[in-house]
PyMOL commands that place a pseudoatom at each C-alpha (Angstrom):
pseudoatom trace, name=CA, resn=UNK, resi=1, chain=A, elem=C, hetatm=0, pos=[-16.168, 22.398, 66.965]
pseudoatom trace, name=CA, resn=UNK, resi=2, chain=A, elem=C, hetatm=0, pos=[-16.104, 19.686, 64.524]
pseudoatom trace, name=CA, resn=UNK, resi=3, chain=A, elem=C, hetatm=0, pos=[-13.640, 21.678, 62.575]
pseudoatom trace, name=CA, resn=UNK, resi=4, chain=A, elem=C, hetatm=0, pos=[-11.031, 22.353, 65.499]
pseudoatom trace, name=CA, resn=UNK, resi=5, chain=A, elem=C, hetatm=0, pos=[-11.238, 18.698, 66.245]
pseudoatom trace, name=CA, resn=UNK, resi=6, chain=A, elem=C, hetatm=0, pos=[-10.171, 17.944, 62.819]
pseudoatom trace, name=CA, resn=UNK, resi=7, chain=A, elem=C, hetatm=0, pos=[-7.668, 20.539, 62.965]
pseudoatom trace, name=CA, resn=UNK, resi=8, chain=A, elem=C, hetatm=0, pos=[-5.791, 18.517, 65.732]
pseudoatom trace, name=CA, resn=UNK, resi=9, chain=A, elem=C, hetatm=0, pos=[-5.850, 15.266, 64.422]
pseudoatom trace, name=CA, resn=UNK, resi=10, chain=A, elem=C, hetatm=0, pos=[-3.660, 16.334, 61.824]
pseudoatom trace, name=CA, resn=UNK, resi=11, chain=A, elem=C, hetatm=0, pos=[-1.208, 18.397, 63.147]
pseudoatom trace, name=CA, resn=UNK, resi=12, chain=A, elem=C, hetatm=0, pos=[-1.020, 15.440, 66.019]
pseudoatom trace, name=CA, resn=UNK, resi=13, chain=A, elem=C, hetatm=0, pos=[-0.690, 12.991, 62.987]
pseudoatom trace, name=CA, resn=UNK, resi=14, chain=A, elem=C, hetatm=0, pos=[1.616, 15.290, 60.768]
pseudoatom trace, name=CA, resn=UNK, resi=15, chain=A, elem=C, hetatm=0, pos=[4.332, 15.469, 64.802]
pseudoatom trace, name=CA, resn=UNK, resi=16, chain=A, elem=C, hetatm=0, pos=[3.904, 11.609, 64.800]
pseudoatom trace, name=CA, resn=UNK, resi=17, chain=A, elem=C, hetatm=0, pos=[5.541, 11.640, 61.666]
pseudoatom trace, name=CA, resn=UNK, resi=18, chain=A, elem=C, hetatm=0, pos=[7.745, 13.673, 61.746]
pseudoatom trace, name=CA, resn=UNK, resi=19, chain=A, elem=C, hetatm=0, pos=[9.083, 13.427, 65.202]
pseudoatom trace, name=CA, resn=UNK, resi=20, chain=A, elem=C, hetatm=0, pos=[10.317, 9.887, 66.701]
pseudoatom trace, name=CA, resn=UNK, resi=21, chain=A, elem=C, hetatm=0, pos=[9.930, 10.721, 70.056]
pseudoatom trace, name=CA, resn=UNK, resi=22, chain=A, elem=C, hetatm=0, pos=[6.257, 11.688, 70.003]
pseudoatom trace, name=CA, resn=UNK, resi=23, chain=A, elem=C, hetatm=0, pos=[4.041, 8.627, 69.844]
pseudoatom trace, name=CA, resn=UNK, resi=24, chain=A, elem=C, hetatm=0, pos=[4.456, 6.412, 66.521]
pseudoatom trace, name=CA, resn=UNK, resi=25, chain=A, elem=C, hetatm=0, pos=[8.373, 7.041, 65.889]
pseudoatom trace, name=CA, resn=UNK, resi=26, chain=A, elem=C, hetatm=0, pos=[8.600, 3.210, 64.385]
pseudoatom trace, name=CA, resn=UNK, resi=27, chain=A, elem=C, hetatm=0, pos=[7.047, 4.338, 61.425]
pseudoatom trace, name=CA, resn=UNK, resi=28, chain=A, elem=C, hetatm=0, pos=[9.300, 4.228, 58.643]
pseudoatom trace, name=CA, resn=UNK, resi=29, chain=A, elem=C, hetatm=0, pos=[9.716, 7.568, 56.715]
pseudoatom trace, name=CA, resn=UNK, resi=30, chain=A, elem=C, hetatm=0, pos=[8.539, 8.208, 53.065]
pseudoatom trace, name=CA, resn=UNK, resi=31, chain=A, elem=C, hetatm=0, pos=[11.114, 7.943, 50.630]
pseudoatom trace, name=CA, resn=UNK, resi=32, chain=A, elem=C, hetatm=0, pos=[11.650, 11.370, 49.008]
pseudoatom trace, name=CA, resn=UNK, resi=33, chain=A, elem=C, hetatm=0, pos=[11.158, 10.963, 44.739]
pseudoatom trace, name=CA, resn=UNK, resi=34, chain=A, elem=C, hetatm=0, pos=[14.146, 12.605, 43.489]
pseudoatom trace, name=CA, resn=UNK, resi=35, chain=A, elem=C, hetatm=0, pos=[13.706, 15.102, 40.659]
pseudoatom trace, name=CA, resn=UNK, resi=36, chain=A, elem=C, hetatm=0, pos=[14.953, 13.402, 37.412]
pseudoatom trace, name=CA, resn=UNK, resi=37, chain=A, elem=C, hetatm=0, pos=[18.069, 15.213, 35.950]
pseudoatom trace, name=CA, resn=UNK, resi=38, chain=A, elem=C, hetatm=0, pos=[17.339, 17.871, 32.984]
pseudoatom trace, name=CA, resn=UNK, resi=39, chain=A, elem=C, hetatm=0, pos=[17.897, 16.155, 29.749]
pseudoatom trace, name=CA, resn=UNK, resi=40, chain=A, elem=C, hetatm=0, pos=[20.804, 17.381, 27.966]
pseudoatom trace, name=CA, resn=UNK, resi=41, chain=A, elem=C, hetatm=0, pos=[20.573, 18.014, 24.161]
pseudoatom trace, name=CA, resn=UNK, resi=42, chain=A, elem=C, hetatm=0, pos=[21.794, 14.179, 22.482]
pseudoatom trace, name=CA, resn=UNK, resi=43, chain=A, elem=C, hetatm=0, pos=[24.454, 15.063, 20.436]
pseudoatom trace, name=CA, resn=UNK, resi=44, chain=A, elem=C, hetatm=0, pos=[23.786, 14.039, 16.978]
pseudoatom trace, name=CA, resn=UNK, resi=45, chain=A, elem=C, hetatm=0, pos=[26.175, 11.874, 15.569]
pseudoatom trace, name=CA, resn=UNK, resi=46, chain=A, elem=C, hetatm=0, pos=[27.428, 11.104, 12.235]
pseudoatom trace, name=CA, resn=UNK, resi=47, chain=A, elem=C, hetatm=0, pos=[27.499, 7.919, 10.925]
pseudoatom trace, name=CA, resn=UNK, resi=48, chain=A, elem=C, hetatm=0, pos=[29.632, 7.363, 7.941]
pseudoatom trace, name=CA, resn=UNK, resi=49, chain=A, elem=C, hetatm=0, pos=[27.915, 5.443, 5.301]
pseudoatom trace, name=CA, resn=UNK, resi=50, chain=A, elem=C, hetatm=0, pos=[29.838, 1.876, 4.531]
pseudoatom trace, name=CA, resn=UNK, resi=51, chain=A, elem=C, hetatm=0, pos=[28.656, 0.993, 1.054]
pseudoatom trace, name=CA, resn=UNK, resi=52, chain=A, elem=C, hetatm=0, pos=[26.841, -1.955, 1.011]
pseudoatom trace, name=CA, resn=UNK, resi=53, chain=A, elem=C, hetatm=0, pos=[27.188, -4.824, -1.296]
pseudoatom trace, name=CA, resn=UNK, resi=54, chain=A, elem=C, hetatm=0, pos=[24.701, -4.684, -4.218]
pseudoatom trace, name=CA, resn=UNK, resi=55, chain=A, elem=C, hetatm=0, pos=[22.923, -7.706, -4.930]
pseudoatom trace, name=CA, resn=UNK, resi=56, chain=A, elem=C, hetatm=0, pos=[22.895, -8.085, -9.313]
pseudoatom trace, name=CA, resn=UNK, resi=57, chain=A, elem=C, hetatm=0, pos=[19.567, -9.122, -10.154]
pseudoatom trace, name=CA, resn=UNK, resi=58, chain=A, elem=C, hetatm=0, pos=[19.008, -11.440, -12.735]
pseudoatom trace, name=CA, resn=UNK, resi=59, chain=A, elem=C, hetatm=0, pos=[17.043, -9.976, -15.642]
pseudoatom trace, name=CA, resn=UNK, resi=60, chain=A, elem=C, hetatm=0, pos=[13.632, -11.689, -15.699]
pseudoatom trace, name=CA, resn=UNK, resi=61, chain=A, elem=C, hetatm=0, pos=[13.363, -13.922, -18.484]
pseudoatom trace, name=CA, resn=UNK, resi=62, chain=A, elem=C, hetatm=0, pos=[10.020, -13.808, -20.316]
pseudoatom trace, name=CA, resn=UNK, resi=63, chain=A, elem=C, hetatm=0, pos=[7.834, -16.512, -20.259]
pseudoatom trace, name=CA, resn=UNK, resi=64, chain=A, elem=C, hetatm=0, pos=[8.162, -18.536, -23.750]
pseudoatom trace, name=CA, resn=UNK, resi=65, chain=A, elem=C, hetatm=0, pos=[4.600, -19.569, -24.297]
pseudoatom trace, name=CA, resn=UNK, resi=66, chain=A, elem=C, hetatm=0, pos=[3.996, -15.349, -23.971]
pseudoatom trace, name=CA, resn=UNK, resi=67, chain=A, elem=C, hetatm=0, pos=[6.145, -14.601, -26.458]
pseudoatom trace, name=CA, resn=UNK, resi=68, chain=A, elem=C, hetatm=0, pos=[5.646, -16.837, -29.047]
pseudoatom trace, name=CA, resn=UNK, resi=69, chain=A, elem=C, hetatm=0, pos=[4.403, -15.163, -32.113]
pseudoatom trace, name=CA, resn=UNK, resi=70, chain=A, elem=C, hetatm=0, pos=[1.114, -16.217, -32.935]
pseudoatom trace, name=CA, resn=UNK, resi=71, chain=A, elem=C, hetatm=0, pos=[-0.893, -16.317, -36.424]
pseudoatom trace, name=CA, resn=UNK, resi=72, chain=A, elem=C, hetatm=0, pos=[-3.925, -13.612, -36.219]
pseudoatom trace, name=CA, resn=UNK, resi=73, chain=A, elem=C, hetatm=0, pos=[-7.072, -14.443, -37.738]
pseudoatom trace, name=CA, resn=UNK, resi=74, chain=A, elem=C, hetatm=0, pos=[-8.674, -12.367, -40.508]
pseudoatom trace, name=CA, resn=UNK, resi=75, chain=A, elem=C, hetatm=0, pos=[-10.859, -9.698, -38.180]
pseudoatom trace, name=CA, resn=UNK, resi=76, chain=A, elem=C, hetatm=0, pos=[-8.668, -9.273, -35.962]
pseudoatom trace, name=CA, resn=UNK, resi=77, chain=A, elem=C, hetatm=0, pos=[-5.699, -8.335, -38.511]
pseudoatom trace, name=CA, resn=UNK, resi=78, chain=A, elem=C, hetatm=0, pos=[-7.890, -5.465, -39.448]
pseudoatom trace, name=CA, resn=UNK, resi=79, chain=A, elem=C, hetatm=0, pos=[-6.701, -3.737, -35.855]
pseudoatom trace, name=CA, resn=UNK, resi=80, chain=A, elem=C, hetatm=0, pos=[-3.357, -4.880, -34.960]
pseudoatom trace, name=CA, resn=UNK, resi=81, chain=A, elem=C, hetatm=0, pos=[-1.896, -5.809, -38.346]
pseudoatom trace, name=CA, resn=UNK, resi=82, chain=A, elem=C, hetatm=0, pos=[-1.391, -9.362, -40.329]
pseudoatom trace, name=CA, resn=UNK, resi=83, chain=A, elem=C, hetatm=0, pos=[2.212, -10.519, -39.246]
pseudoatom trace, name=CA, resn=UNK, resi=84, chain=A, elem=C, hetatm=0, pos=[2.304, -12.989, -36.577]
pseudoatom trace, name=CA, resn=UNK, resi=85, chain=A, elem=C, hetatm=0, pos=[2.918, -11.449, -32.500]
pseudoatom trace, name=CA, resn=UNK, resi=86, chain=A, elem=C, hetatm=0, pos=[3.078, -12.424, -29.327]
pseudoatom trace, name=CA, resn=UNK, resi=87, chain=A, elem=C, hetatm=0, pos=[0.114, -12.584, -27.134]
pseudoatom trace, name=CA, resn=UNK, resi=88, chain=A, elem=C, hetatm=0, pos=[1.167, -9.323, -25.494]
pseudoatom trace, name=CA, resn=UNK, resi=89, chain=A, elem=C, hetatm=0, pos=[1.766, -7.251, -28.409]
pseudoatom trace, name=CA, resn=UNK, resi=90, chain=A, elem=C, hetatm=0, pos=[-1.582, -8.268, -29.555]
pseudoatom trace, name=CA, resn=UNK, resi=91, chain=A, elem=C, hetatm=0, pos=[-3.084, -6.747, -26.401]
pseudoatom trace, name=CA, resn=UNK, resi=92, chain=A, elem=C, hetatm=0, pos=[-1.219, -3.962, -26.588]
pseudoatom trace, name=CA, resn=UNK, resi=93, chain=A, elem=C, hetatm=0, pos=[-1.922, -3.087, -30.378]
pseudoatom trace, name=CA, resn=UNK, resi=94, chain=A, elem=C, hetatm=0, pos=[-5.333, -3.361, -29.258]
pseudoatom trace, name=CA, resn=UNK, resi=95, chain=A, elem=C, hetatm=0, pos=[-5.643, -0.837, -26.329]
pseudoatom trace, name=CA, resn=UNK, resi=96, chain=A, elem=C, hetatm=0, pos=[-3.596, 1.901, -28.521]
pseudoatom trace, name=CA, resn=UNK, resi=97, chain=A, elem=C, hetatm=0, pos=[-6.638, 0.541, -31.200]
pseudoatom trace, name=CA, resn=UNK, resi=98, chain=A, elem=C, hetatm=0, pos=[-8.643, 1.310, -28.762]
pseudoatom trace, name=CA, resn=UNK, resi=99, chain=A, elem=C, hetatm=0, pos=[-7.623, 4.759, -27.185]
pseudoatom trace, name=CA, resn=UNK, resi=100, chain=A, elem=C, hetatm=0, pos=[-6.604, 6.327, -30.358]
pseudoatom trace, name=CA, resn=UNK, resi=101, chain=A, elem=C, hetatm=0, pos=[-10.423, 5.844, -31.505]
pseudoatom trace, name=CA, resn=UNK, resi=102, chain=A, elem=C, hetatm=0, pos=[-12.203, 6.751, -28.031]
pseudoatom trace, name=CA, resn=UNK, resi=103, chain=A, elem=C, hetatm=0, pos=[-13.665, 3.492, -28.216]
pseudoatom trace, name=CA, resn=UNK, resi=104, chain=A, elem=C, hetatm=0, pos=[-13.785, 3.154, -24.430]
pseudoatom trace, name=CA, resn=UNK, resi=105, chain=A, elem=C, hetatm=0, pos=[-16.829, 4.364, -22.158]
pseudoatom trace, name=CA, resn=UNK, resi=106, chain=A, elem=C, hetatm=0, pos=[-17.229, 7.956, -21.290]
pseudoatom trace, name=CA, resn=UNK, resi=107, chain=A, elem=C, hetatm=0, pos=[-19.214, 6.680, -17.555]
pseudoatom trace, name=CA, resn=UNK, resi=108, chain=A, elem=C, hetatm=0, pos=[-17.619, 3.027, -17.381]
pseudoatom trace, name=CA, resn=UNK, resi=109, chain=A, elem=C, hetatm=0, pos=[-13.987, 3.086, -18.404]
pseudoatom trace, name=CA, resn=UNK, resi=110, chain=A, elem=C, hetatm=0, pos=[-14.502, -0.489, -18.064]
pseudoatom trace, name=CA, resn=UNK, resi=111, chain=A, elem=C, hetatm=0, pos=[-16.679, -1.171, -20.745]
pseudoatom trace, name=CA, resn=UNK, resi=112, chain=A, elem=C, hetatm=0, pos=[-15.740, -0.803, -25.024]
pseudoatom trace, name=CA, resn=UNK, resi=113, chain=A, elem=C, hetatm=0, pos=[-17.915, 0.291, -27.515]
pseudoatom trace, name=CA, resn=UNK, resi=114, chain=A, elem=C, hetatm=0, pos=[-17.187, -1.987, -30.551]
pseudoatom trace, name=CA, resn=UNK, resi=115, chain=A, elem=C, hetatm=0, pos=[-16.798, -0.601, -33.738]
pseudoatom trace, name=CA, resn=UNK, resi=116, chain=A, elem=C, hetatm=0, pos=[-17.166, -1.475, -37.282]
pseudoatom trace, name=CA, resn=UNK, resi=117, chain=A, elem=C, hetatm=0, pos=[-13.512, -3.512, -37.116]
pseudoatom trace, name=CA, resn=UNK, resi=118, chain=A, elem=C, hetatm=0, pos=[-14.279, -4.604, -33.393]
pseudoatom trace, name=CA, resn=UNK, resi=119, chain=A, elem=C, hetatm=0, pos=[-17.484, -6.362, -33.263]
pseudoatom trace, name=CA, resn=UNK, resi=120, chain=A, elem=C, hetatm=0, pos=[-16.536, -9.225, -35.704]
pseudoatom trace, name=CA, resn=UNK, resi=121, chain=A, elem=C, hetatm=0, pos=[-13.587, -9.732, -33.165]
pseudoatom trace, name=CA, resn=UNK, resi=122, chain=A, elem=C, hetatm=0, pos=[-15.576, -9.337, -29.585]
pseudoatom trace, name=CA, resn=UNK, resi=123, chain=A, elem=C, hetatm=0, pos=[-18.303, -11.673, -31.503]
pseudoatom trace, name=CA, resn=UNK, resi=124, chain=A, elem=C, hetatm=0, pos=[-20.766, -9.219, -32.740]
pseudoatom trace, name=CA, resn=UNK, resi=125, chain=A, elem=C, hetatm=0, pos=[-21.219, -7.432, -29.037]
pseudoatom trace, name=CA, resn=UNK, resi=126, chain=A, elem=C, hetatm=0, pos=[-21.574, -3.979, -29.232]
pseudoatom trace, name=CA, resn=UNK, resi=127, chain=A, elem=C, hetatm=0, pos=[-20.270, -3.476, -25.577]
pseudoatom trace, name=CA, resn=UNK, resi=128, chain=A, elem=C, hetatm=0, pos=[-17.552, -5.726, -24.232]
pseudoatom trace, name=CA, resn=UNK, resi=129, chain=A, elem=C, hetatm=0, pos=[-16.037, -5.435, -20.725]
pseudoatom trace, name=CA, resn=UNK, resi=130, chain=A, elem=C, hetatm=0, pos=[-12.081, -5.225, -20.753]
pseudoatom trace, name=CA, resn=UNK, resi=131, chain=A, elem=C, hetatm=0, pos=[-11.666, -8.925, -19.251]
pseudoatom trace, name=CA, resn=UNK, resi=132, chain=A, elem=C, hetatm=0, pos=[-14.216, -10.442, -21.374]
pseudoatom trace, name=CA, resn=UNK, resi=133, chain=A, elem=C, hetatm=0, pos=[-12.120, -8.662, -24.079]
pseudoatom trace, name=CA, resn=UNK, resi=134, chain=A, elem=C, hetatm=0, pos=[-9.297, -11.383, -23.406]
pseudoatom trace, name=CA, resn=UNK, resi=135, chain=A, elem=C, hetatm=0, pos=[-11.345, -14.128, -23.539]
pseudoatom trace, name=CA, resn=UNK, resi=136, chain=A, elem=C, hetatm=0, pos=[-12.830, -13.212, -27.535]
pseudoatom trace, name=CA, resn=UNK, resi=137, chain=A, elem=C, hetatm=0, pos=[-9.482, -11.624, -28.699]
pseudoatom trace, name=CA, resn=UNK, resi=138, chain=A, elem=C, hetatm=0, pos=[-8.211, -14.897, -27.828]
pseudoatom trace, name=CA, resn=UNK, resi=139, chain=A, elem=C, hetatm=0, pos=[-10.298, -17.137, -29.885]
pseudoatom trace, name=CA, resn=UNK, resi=140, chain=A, elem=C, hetatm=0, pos=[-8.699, -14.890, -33.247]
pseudoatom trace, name=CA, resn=UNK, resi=141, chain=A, elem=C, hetatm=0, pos=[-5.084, -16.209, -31.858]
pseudoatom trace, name=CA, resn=UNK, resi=142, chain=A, elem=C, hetatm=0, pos=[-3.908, -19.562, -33.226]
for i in range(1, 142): cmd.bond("trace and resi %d" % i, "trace and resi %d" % (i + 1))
show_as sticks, trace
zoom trace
């Protein structure tokens, strides 16, 4: 009964709605949501490339207090030579030093296992981490 009652209700609502002169015509209708427009494929267009004005960089000069040659004390000229170089050469001399006698940790690639020529320099350590390095190969430099 319930059911049939129900029933009713809405097809009295669903007239009310639809129809103006049945009961409730004042009510103002639902706007309809239109269907957006199928998307056509965006042409792809080509740009032409307008070559762009290329900034010259100035070369980098190097910093003066690096690259002054400096005198190399007695232990360390038994790795990286006698002659007087920069700071950076000195370091670099070193690391080939270094590599070419698998003086660096199997585990810890950080640490260096001094050798006969090394521990005089690194102060008689027998390990030496590589920024501690700095600090004693720099005490050889005048």
């Amino acid at each position: 009964m319930l059911k049939k009652i129900l029933k009713k209700c809405r097809l009295l609502s669903n007239l009310k709605n639809s129809n103006p002169n049945i009961g409730g015509g004042d009510m103002p209708k639902k706007k309809v949501a239109k269907k957006p427009a199928k998307k056509t494929a965006a042409k792809k267009t080509v740009k032409k490339k307008v070559a762009a004005k290329k900034v010259v960089k100035k070369k980098r000069t190097p910093n003066p207090a690096f690259m002054k040659p400096m005198q190399i004390s007695e232990a360390l000229s038994a790795v990286v030579g006698s002659k007087p170089i920069p700071r950076t050469e000195v370091t670099k001399k070193l690391w080939v030093y270094i590599k070419k006698n698998k003086l660096q940790d199997a585990v810890n690639k950080r640490m260096i296992n001094a050798d006969a020529n090394l521990k005089p320099v690194f102060g008689g350590k027998s390990k030496v981490s590589m920024f501690e390095m700095t600090k004693l190969v720099n005490k050889h430099l005048s």
